[in-house]
C-alpha positions as CSV (number, residue, x, y, z in Angstrom):
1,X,106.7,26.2,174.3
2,X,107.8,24.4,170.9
3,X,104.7,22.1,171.3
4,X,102.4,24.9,171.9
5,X,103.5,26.9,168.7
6,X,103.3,23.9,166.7
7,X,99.4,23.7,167.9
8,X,98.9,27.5,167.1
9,X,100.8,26.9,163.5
10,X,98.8,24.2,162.9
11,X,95.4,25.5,163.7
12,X,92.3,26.5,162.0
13,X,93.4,30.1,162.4
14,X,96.5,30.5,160.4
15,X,95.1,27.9,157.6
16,X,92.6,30.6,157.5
17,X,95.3,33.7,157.6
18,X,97.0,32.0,154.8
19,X,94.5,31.4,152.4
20,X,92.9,35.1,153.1
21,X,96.3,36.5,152.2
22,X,96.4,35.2,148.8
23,X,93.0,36.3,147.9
24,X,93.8,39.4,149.1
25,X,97.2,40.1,147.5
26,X,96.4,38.5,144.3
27,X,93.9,41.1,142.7
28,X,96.2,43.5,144.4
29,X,99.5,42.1,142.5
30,X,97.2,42.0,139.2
31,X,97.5,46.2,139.5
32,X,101.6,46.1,140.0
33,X,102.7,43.7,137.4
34,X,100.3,42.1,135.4
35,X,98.6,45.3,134.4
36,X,101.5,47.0,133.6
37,X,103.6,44.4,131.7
38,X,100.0,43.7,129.2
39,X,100.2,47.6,128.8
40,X,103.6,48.2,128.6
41,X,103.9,44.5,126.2
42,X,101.0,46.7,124.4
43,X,103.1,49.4,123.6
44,X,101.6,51.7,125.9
45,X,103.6,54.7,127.4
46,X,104.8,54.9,131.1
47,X,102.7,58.2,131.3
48,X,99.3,56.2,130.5
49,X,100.4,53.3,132.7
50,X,101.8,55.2,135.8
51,X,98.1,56.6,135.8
52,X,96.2,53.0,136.4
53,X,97.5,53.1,139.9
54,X,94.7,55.9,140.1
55,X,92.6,53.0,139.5
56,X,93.4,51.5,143.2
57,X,91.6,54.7,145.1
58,X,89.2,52.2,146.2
59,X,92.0,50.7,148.2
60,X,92.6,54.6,150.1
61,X,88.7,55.0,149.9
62,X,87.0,51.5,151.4
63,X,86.7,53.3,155.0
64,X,83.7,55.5,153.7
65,X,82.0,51.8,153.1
66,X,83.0,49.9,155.7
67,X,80.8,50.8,158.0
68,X,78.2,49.2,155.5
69,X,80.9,45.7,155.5
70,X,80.2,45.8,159.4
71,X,76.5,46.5,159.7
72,X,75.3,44.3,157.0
73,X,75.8,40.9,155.4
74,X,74.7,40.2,151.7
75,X,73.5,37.1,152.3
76,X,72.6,34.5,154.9
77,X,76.3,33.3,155.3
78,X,76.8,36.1,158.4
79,X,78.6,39.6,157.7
80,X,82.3,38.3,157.0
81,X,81.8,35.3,154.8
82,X,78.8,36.7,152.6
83,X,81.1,39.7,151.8
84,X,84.4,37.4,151.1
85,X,82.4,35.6,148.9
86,X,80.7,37.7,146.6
87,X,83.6,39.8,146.1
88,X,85.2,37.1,145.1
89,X,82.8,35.9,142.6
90,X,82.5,39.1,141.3
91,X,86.7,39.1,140.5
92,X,86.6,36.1,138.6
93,X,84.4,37.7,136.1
94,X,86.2,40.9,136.0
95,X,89.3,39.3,135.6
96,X,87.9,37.4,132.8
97,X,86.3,40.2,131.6
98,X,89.6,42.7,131.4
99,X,91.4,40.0,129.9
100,X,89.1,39.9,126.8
101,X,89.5,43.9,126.3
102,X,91.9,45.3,123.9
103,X,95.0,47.1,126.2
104,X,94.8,49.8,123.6
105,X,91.2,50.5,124.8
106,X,92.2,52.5,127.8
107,X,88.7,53.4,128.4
108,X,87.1,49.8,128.9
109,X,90.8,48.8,130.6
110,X,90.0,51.5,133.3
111,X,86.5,50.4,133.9
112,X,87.0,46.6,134.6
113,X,90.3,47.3,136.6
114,X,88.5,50.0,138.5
115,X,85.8,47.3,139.2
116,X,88.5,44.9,140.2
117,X,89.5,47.3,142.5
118,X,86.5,48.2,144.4
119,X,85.8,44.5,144.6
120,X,89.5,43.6,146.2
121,X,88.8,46.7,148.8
122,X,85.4,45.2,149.9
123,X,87.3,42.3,150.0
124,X,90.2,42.9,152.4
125,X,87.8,45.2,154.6
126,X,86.1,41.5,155.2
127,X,89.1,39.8,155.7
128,X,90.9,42.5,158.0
129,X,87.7,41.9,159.7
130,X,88.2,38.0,160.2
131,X,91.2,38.2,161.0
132,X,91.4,40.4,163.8
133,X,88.1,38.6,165.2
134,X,89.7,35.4,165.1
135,X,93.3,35.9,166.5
136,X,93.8,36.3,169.8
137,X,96.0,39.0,171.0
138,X,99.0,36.7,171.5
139,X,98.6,35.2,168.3
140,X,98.5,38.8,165.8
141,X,102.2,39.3,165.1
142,X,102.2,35.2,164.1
143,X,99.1,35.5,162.4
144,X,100.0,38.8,160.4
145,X,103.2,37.2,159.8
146,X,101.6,34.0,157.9
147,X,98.9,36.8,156.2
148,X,101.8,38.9,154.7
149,X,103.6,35.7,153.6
150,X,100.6,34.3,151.5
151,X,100.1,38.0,150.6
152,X,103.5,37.8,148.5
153,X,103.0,34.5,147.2
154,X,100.4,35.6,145.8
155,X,102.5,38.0,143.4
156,X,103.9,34.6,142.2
157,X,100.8,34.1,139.6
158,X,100.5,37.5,138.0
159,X,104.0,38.5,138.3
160,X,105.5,34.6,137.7
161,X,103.7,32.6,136.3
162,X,101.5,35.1,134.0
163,X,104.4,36.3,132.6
164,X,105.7,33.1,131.3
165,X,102.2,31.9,129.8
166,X,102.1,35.4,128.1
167,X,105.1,34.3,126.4
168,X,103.2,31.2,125.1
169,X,99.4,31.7,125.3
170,X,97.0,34.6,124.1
171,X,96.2,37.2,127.4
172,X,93.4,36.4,127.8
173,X,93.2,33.3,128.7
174,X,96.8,34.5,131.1
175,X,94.0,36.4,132.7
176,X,91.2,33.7,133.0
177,X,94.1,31.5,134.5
178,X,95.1,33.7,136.9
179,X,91.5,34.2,138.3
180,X,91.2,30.7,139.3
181,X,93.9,30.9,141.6
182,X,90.3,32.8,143.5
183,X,89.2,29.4,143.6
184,X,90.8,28.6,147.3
185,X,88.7,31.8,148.5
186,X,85.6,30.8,147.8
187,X,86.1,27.3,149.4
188,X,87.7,29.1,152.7
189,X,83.9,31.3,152.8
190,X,81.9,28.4,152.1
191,X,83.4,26.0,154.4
192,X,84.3,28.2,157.4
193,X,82.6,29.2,160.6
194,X,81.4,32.6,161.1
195,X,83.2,34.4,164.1
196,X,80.9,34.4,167.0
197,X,82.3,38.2,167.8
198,X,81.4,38.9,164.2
199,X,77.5,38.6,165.3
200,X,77.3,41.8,167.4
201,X,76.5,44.1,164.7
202,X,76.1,47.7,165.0
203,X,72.2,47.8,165.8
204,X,71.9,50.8,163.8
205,X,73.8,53.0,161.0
206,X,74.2,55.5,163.1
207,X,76.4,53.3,165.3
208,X,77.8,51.6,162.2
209,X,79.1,55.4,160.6
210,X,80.1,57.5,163.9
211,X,80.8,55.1,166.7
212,X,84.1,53.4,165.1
213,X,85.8,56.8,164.5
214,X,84.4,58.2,168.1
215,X,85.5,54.7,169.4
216,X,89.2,54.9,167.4
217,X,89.6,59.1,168.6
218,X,88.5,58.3,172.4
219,X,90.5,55.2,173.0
220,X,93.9,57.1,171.3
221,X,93.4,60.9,172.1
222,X,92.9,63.4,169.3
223,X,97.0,63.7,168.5
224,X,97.8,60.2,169.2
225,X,95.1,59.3,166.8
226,X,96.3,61.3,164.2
227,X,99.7,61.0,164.7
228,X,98.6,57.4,164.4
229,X,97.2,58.0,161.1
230,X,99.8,60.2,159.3
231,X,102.1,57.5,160.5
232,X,100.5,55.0,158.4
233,X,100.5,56.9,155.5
234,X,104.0,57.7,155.3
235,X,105.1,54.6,156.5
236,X,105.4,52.8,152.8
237,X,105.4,56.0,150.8
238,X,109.3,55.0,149.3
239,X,109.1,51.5,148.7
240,X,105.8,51.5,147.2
241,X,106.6,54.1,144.7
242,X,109.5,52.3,144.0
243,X,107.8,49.3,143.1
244,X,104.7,50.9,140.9
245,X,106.9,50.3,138.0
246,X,109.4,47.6,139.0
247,X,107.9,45.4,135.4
248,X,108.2,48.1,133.5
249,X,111.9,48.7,134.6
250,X,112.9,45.7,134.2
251,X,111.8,45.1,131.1
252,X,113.3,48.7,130.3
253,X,116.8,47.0,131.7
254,X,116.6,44.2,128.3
255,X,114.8,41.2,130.9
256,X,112.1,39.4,129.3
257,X,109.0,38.6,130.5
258,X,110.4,34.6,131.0
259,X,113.0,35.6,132.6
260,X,110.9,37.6,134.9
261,X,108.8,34.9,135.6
262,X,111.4,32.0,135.6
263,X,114.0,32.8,137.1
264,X,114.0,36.5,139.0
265,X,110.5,36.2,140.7
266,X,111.6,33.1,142.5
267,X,114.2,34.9,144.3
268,X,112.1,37.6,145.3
269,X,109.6,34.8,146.9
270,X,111.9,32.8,148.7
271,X,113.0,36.3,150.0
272,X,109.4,37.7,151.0
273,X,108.4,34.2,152.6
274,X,111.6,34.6,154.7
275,X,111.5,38.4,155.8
276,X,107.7,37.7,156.5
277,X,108.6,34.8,159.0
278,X,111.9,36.7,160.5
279,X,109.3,39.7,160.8
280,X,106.9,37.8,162.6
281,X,109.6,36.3,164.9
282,X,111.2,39.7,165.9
283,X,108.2,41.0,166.9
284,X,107.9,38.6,169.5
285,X,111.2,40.2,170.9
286,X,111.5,43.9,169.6
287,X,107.8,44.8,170.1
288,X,105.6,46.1,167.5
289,X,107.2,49.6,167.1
290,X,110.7,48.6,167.7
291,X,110.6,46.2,165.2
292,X,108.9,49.0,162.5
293,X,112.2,51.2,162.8
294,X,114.5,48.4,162.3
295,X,112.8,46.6,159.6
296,X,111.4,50.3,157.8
297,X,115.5,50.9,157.8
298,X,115.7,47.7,155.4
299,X,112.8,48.3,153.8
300,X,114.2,51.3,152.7
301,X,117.8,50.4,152.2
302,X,116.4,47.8,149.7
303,X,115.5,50.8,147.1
304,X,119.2,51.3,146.3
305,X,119.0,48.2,144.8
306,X,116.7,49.6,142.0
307,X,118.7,52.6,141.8
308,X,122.3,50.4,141.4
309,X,120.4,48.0,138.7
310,X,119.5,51.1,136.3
311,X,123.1,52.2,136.2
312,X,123.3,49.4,133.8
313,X,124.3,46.1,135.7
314,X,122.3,43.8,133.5
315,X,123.4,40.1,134.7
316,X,120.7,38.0,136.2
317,X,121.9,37.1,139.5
318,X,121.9,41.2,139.8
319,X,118.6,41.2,138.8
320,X,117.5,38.3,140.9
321,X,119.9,40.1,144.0
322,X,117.9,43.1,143.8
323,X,114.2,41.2,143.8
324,X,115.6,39.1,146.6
325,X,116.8,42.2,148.8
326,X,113.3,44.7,147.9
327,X,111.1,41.2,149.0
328,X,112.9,40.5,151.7
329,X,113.2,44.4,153.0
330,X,109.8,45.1,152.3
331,X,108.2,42.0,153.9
332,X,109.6,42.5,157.2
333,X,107.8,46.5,156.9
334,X,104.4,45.1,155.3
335,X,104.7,42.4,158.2
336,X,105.3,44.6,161.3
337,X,102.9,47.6,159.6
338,X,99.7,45.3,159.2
339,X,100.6,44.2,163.0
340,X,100.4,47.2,163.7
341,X,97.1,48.7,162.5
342,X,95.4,45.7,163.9
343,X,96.6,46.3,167.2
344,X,95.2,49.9,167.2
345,X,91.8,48.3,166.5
346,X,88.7,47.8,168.6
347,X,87.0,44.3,168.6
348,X,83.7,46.0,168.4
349,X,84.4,47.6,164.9
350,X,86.7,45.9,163.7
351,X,85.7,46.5,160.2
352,X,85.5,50.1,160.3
353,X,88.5,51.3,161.7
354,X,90.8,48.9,160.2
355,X,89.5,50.4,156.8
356,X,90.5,53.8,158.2
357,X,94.1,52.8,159.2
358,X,94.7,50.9,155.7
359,X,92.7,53.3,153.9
360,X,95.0,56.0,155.3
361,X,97.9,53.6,153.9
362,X,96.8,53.9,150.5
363,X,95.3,56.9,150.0
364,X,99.1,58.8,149.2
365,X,100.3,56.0,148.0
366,X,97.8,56.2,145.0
367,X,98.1,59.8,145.0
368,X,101.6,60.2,144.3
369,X,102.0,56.2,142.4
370,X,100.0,57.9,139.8
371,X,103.0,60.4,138.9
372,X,105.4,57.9,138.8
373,X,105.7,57.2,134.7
374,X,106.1,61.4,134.3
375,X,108.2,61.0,136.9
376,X,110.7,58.5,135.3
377,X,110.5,59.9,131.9
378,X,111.3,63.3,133.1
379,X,114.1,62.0,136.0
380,X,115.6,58.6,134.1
381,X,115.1,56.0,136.1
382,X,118.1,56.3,139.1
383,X,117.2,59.8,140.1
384,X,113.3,58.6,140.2
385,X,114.7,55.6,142.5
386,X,116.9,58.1,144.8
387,X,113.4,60.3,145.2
388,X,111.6,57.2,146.5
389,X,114.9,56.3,148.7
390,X,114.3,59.9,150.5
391,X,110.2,59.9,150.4
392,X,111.0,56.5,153.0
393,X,113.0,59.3,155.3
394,X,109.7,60.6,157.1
395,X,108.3,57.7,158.7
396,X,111.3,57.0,159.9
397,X,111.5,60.2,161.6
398,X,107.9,59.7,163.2
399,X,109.0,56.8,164.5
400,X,111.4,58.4,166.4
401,X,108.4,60.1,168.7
402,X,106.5,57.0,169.0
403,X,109.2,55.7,170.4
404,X,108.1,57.4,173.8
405,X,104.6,56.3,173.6
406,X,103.8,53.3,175.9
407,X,105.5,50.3,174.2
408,X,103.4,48.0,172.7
409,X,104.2,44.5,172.5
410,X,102.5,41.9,169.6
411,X,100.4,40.3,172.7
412,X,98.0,43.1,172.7
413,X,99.3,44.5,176.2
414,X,101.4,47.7,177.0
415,X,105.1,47.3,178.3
416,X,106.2,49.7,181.1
């Protein structure tokens, strides 16, 4: 058993799981704290900068492309790697090109973020794609596991180590930095295979725009389906709120941005590496849905560390404590969640409906993230954090039916 999970870890597979994850958290981690500590550093208010995460509706929006992402490539590299590739090309130069734009011209800020952000949706409709095409059933929760982990990592380089060179280096070369962290990405698209399911394309756009979401309603039934989907839209709701403005907070608390970067963002990855990996593990012995009521009770346990830190306790191993436990809490939820909606997918659009499960993820969150600055100013920081603490309640509480649908195990099969 231990020499056949070596094999798996080793493989072609998760190499390829791991680097996807960090070109798909990074542009991601660009919007939660290196956009909002170049604003906030900027002088900008928390009104102005709660708004950018309007600026991720691309994220809640990529379903009504996808279908395009499955029935077409953009070059002769096949469907998945053509689309990796350019999206990634194309976020090097917006990254370069936000990071040469004045943070007091909001207007020109919006429109290369906003740019970043349709290009990181395209982007992760590709690589949920890939990933699901090339991981057997067996192999998801381990596979997810390893994605996640990479995922947070990622948040090392805009949230880390851009903070610290901001401290000693114009922005925008912080930015030009950061977008060569890409790099990896491009490599993986260039020097992979295509997977052979990814070459049974819808034949037509008519397949490509109605058969996924026929496909997704038949297999689930009309309530399971959308039981499915409110489910994944609530899920996060709490935590992610509560982490729009974690920079912002903390430089609110008296941290600077080295400290940030040094000392309290190292923590939190050690933390996220490790609930990723005990996520991925439990799953092999809870079950997908088991394991998202126990890890969505720490995932939202760890907001009350926000809410203790803004009653004043200032010392850095608080600070670092509180990273630590929000990581760690939060990558055993993101861990079991993105098991989850790959599970519910079909092989044949793979694309498509993933889009629509992690399109229904962040559609509210970007709704209702975009109210969080007038939220704080007009609550103070701990009553903002106790709102987010109860918005985590109601997924919770859907779990509680799903509970009774057939269990679901991370190999794919049904339990009895």
């Amino acid at each position: 058993m231990t020499e056949r999970w070596n094999r798996v870890l080793c493989s072609r597979r998760m190499l390829i799981c791991l680097v996807s994850g960090f070109s798909s958290g990074l542009p991601l981690f660009m919007f939660i704290y290196l956009l909002p500590a170049w604003l906030r550093s900027a002088g900008i208010n928390l009104t102005s900068i709660g708004l950018t995460s309007l600026l991720m509706m691309p994220y809640a929006l990529k379903v009504v492309w996808a279908p395009w992402v499955d029935r077409w490539s953009i070059a002769s590299l096949g469907r998945r790697r053509s689309w990796i590739l350019g999206c990634l090309i194309g976020l090097i130069i917006a990254f370069i090109g936000l990071g040469w734009t004045s943070p007091h011209d909001l207007r020109a800020v919006s429109a290369w973020a906003l740019l970043i952000s349709l290009l990181s949706a395209s982007q992760d409709t590709a690589l949920d794609a890939l990933r699901r095409e090339i991981l057997p059933d067996e192999e998801l929760g381990l596979g997810s596991s390893l994605h996640v982990n990479a995922y947070k990592i990622a948040g090392l380089i805009p949230g880390s180590l851009a903070l610290v060179l901001s401290d000693v280096i114009a922005w925008p070369w912080v930015f030009m930095i950061c977008s060569l962290f890409l790099l990896p990405g491009i490599a993986m698209s260039l020097l992979m295979r295509e997977p052979a399911s990814s070459n049974f394309a819808p034949q037509h756009l008519r397949e490509a725009l109605v058969f996924p979401f026929k496909d997704f309603l038949e297999r689930h039934g009309v309530r399971q389906a959308l039981l499915i989907l409110l489910f994944v839209m609530i899920y996060k709701l709490g935590d992610g709120l509560a982490t729009t403005l974690a920079t912002p907070f903390y430089l609110d608390m008296g941290f600077s941005r080295s400290t940030l970067g040094l000392v309290a963002k190292q923590a939190g990855l050690i933390a996220s590496v490790t609930g990723g990996l005990v996520g991925g593990m439990g799953m092999l012995r809870l079950g997908i849905v088991r394991s998202l009521w126990i890890y969505g009770v720490l995932q939202a346990s760890s907001i009350l560390g926000f809410w203790w830190l803004s009653w004043g306790h200032h010392g850095i191993f608080a600070l670092a404590g509180v990273i630590a436990g929000e990581a760690f809490g939060v990558g055993l939820g993101t861990t079991a969640l993105v098991a989850y909606m790959a599970q519910q997918t079909s092989m044949r659009y793979t694309a498509t409906q993933f889009a629509l499960l992690t399109s229904a993820a962040a559609l509210p969150r970007s709704l209702i993230n975009a109210s969080s600055g007038w939220l704080v100013e007009h609550l103070g920081w701990s009553h903002f954090f106790l709102l987010c603490l109860l918005l985590s309640f109601p997924g919770l509480f859907l779990l509680l039916s799903m509970l009774h649908w057939p269990k679901v195990n991370c190999r794919g099969g049904k339990s009895s």
